[in-house]
N, C-alpha and C positions, 0 to 999 in steps of 0.2 A: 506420533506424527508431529513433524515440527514446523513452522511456516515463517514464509521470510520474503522480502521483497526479491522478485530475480537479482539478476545484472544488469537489466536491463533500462533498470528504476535509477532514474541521477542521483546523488547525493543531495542536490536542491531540493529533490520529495522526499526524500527519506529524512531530512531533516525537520519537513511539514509534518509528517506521518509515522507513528508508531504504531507496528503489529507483534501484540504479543505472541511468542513464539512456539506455546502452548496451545490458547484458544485460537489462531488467528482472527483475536477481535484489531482493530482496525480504528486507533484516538488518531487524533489531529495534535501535533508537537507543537506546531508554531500557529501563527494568525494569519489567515485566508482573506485574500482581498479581493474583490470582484473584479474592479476595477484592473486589476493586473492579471489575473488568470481566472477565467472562466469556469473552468473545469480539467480534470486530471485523469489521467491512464495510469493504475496501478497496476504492476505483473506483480503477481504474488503465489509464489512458488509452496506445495505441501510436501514433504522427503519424511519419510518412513527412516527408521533402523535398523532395517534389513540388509543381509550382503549378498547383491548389492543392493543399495538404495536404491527404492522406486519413488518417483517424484510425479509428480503431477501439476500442473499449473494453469493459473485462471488469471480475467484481467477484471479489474475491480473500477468501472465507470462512476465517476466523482462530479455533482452537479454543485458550484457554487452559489448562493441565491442573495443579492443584492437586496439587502432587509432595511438599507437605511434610507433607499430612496422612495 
């Protein structure tokens, strides 16, 4: 099974966010600011090897917590 952000996912988060495509574990790429975005909506799509591929997909709800105030 391989895991991937849908289509659905901007380039603006997929730039914040890396999902390896093996485990689908889920790092942060860039620097999260409260102040500018609260929280995020990940689609993130699992696709098999199979023919055809059967996929499956889920939304990954992302809370940012404003630690400096």
């Amino acid at each position: 099974i391989y895991y991937s952000f849908s289509n659905a996912v901007s380039e603006k988060i997929q730039d914040l966010f890396k999902i390896d495509e093996k485990s689908g574990e889920i790092r942060t790429a860039g620097e999260l600011d409260f102040e500018d975005t609260q929280s995020y909506d990940l689609e993130i799509e699992a696709k098999d090897q199979g023919w055809p591929p059967l996929s499956g997909h889920c939304r990954v709800e992302l809370e940012v917590l404003d630690v400096n105030d």
